[in-house]
N, C-alpha and C positions, 0 to 999 in steps of 0.2 A: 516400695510397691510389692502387694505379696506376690505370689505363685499365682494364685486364681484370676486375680485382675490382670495379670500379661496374658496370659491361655485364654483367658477371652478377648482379649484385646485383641490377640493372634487371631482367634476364628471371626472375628468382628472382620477385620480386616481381609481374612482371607476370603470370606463368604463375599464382604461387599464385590473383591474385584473379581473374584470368578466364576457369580453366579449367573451375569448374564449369556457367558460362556457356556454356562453347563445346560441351562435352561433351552437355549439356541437347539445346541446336540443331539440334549435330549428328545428333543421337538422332531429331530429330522430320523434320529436311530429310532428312535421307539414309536415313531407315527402311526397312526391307528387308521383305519378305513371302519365307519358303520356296517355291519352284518349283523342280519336277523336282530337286530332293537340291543345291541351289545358292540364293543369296540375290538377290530384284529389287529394287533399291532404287527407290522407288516416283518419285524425282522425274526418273529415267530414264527409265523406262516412260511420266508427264507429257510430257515432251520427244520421243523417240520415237512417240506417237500424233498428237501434235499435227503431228510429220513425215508420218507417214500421213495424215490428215486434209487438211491443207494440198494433200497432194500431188493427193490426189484431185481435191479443190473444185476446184482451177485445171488437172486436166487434164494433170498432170505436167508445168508448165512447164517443170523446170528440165531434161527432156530437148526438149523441145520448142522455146522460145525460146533453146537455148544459145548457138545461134549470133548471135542479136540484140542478148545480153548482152555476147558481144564487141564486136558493130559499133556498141553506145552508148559502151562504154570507151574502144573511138578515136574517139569525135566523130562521129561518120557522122550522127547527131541530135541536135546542137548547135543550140541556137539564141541568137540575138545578143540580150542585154539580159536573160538569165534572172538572176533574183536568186540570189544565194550567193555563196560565197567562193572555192570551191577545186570542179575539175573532176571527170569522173567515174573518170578513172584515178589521180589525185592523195585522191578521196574511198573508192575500193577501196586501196587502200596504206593509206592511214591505218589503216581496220577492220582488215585483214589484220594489222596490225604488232600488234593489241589483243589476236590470237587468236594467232597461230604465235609459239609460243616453249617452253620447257624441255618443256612437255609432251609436246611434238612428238619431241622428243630421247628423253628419259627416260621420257615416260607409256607412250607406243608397247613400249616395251624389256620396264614392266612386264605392258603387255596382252598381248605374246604370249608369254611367260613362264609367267603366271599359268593365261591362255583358251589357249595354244597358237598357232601359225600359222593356225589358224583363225580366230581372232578378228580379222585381218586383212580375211578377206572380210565380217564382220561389221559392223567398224568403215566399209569400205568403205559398206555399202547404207545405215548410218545418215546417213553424211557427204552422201549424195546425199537424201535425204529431209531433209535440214536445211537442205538447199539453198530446197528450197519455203517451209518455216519464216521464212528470212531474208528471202524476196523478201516478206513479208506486212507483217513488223514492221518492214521499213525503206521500205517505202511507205507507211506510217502514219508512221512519220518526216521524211517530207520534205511530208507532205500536211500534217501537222499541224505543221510548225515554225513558231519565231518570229524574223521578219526585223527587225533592231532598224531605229533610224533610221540608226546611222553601218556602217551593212550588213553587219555580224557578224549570225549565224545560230547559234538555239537549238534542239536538239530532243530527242527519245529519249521513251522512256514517260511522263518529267513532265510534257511535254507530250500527245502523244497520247491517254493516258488521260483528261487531263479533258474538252478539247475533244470529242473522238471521244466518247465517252459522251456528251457533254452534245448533242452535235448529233442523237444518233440516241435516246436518251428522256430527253431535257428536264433538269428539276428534278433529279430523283432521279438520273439520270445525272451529272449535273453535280458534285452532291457527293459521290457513291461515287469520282469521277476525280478531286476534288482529295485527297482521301484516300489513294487510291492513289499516287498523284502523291507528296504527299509522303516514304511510306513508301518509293518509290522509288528516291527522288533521296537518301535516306538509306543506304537499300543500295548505289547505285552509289557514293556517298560512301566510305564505312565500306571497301568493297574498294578503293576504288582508292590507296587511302592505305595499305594492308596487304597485300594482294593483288599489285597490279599495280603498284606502285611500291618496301616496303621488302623484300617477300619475292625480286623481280625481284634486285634491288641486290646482296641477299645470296647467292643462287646464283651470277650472275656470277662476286663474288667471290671465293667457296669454288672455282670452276674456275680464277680464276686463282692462287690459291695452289697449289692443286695440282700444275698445269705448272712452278712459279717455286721448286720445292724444298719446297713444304709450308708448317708453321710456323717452320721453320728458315731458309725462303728468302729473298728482296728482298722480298718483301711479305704476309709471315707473319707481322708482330710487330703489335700494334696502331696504331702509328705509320704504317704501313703501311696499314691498314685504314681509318685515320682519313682518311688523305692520299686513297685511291682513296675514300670517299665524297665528300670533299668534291669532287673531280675530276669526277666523276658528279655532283653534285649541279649544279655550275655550268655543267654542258653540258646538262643541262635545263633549270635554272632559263631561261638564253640564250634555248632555244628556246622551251619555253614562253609566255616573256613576249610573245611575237611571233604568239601564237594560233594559230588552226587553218592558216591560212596555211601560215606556218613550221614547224610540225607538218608539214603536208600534204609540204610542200617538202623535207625532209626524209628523211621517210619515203616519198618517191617516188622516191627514192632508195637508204635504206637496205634496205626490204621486197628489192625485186628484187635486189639485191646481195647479201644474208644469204640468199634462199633461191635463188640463184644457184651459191656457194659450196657451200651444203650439197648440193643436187641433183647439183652433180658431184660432189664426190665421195661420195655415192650412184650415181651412174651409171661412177663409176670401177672401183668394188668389183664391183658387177654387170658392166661389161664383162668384167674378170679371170676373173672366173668366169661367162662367159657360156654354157657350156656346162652350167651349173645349174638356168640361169633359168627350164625347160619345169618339172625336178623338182619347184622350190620354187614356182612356181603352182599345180603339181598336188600337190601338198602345203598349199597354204593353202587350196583348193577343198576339198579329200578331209577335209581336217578340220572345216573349217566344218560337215560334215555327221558324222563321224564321227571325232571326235575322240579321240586315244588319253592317258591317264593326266591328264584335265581334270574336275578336281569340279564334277559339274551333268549331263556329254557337252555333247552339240548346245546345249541351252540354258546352259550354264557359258559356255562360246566366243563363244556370242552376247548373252549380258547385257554379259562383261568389252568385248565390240570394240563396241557400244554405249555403255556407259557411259567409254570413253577415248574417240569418238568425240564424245559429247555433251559431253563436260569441257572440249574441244579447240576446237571450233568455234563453241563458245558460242551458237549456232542456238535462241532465243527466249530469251535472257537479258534482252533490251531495253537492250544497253549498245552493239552496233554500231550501231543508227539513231541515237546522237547524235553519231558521225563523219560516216555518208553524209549528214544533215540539213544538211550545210553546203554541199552540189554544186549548180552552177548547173545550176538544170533548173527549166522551167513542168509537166513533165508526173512529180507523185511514181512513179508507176512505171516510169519509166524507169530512177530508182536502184535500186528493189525487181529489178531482172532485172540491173544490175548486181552486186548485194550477194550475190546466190545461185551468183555466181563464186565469195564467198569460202569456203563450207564444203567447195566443188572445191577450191582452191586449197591449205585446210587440212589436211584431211582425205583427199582420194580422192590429191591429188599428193603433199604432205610425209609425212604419217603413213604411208602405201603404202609412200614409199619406203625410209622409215626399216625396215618390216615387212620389206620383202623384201631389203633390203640384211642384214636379221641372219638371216633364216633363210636366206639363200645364203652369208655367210660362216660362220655354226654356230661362236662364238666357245666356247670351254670356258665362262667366265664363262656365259653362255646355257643351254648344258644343266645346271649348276650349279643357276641359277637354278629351270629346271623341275623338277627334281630335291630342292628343298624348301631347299636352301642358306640360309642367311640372311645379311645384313648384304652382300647384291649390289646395289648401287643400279642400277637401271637407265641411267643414264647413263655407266656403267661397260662394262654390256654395248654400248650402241653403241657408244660409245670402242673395247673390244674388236675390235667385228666389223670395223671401220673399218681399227685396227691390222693386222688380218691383212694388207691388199693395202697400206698406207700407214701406215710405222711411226711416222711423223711426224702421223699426223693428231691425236693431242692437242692440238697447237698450234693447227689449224685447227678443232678443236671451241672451242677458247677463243675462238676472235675470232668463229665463229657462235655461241657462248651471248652475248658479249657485246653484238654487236649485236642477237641477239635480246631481250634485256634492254632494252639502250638503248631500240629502237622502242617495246617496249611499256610502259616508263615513259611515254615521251611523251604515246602517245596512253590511257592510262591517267590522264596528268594531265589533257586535255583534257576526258574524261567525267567526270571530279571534278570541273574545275574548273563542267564547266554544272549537276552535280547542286547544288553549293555557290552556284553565283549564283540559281538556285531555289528554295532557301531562304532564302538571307542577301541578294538584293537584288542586282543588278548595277554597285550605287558601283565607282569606282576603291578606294577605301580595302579593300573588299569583296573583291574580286579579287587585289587585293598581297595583303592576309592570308594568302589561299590558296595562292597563290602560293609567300611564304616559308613557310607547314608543308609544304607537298609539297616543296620541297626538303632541308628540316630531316630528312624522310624518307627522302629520300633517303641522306641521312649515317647517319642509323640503321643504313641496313638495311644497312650494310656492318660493323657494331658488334655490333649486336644478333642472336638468331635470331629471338624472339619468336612462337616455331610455334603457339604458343593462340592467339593471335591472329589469326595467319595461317588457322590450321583454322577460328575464327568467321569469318573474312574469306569463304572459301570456302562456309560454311550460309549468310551472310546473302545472297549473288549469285543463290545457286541459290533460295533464297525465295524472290526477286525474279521468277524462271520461273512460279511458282506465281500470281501477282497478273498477269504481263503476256501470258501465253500466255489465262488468260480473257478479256483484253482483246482479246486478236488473233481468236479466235474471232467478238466479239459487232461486231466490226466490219471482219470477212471482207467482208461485201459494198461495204461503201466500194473496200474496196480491189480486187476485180471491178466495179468503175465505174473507177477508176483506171486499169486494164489496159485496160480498153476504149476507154477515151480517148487513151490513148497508142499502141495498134494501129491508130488510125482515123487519127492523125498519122502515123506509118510508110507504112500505106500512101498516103495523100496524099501525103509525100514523095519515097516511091519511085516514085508513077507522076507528079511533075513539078509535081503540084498544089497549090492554097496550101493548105497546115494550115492558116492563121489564124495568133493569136498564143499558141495551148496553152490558152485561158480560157472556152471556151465551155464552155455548160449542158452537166455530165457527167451530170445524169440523162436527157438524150434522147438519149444514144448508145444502139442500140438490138443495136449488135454482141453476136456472143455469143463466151466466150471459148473 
């Protein structure tokens, strides 16, 4: 029996027994309600309010402290002897590399497509209101981590949730958080083994066959496919092994390099046609408000730049506070005004540019697209628009999907691997296990499609919004004790004077934020 008839056999199989499962899931995470002649799927709107909400309580930090968020990333409020592992620019790369990838490429292509260039501006204001979201739930991530003895650092909603509840009403808190907790650390489990590690593998791959002649080319037979998982699989496994560290080390490297790449030539396309650039603003404005031949108008435009904005930036999923939960810092909000760089980073810089780079080149693929076409993947159309000013960028789309891939395996196995030592124990034995499945996965996912799976991979994350966004809510105020304590360090700082050592009573700070 060859290789291709098992790996189907395999997805035969796995598809029949898990799709009624997924289909179920999907049906109740991703439910829609009709508004204005267009559908809201309700766990958007979830994410979105809690972005309004957020934003308010704190005062619209993330316009207000923007600047501060920078000057923590380079050290300007470093302090010597703070526990953790890896710094706060080394800890924004890691999250970054979990969030920016295919989506960014391909999601974008299909939101303005679907919503029009308008969904641009949409996707824009959600990406800034999720900015506030992230600075909440990643200063409950670093307030609430666990500093083992040999100085590895644990965090994300497993932990927050129970602690943080149990701290603010006792008992009963305590055990709704390990409850949560668990269900947690099984969601982020569950995806990042399907999600972010075989679904990654297998896109990659599929671009590089594409460029290499197809199924006919150097790496179109299964032999092929075998050889690049296992390739993949051992330059994870490497880093992996080496923890958040090597992770961090890594991807503080690869992040800025992959959206390095892409940005220019983004910014290459736009120069060429820089004589566009007023049209196509005034075109993603003009539609955002009056959108032409878009099911829903105004609210169709702003549901779809919404909901590709919230898919993208992951902004209260509770899976980026168990990267930033490893930065050395006494004061947790200092990462939480870190961490609301990254739905900027994702969202208002990459998915922007990817928007305004296609509606300035207007690839045929594109209007096709909006025109009802079928079987246009979105990642075609950027390819596309790209090709107009650079006929050679296929090439350069393959090595930014596949570093985008790369990174977010990585840091994908990191938040597995804490969900998995929170339930199964932090032995060595415990660890290697996880270890060799997440790279077994790896080889998969270059074999396999396994799209049921992948689809439940995606309900079970977005659940996870559902359990840790009520969290974030009921212990808002810790985290406004937090801010306050860390502005009261700043300004001692900056006028010369001693902070102290970041540990005093934060309930007598009496600053307001």
């Amino acid at each position: 029996m060859s290789l291709d008839s098992v790996t189907q056999s395999v997805d035969e199989a796995v598809s029949g027994f898990f799709e009624p499962i997924a289909k179920w899931l999907g049906e109740v995470v991703f439910y829609t309600v009709p508004v204005g002649g267009t559908d809201l799927p309700l766990i958007v709107a979830w994410l979105v309010v809690a972005g309004l909400v957020f934003s308010s309580w704190f005062g619209f930090i993330q316009v207000r402290k923007f600047k501060l968020a920078f000057d923590v990333v380079r050290g300007k409020y470093d302090e010597k002897g703070s526990a953790g592992e890896v710094n706060h620019f080394q800890a924004l790369t890691a999250a970054v590399s979990g969030t920016v990838g295919l989506g960014n490429i391909a999601g974008v292509a299909v939101a303005v497509s679907i919503g029009g260039p308008g969904a641009t501006f949409w996707m824009i204001l959600c990406g800034l209101l999720g900015m506030a979201t992230k600075f909440v739930e990643v200063t409950l991530g670093v307030k609430y981590r666990e500093v083992h003895a040999d100085g590895t650092v644990s965090g994300g909603p497993m932990h927050y949730l129970p602690k943080g509840l149990a701290e603010r009403f006792g008992k009963n808190g305590k055990t709704l958080g390990k409850v949560l907790a668990v269900l947690a650390s099984f969601m982020i489990l569950f995806f990042g083994l399907f999600g972010g590690n075989l679904f990654q593998v297998n896109q990659s791959y599929a671009q590089l066959v594409s460029v290499t002649g197809g199924e006919d080319g150097a790496v179109g037979s299964s032999a092929g496919a075998l050889f690049f998982g296992l390739l993949l699989a051992a330059l994870v496994g490497i880093v992996l092994l080496g923890g958040i560290r090597s992770i961090a080390n890594v991807t503080s490297r690869l992040v800025p390099a992959m959206a390095g790449i892409y940005v220019v030539a983004c910014l290459v396309v736009i120069l060429v046609n820089v004589t566009a650039v007023p049209d196509a603003v005034g075109t993603i404005v003009e539609e955002a408000f009056n959108p032409e031949g878009v099911a829903g108008g105004v609210l169709g435009a702003l549901i779809i730049g919404f909901k590709r904005a919230a898919f993208s930036n992951e902004a209260g999923l509770g899976s980026a506070p168990i990267a930033h939960s490893a930065v050395k810092t006494k004061h947790p909000a200092s990462e939480g005004l870190v961490a609301l760089l990254e739905p900027f980073i994702d969202t208002v810089v990459v998915c922007t540019m990817t928007a305004l780079t296609i509606v300035i080149a207007n690839p045929a693929s594109w209007a096709e697209a909006r025109a009802g076409e079928e079987g246009i993947g979105g990642v075609t159309i950027t390819s596309d628009a790209f090709e107009t000013v650079l006929p050679w960028f296929p090439y350069v789309l393959t090595v930014a999907v596949m570093l985008f891939a790369v990174s977010t395996v990585l840091t994908w196995g990191y938040y597995g691997l804490k969900a998995w030592t929170y339930l199964f124990g932090r032995s060595r034995a415990s660890e290697v296990t996880y270890k060799v499945l997440y790279t077994v996965f790896a080889v998969a996912g270059s074999l396999l499609t396994l799209q049921t799976l992948i689809d439940l991979a995606d309900a079970v994350l977005f659940s996870l919004a559902v359990i840790n966004i009520i969290g974030l809510y009921l212990l808002a105020p810790v985290v406004k004790r937090e801010l306050n304590t860390f502005l009261e360090f700043v300004r001692a700082r900056n006028t010369g004077a001693s902070a102290g050592d970041g540990e005093e009573d934060q309930e007598s700070v009496k600053t307001t934020v």
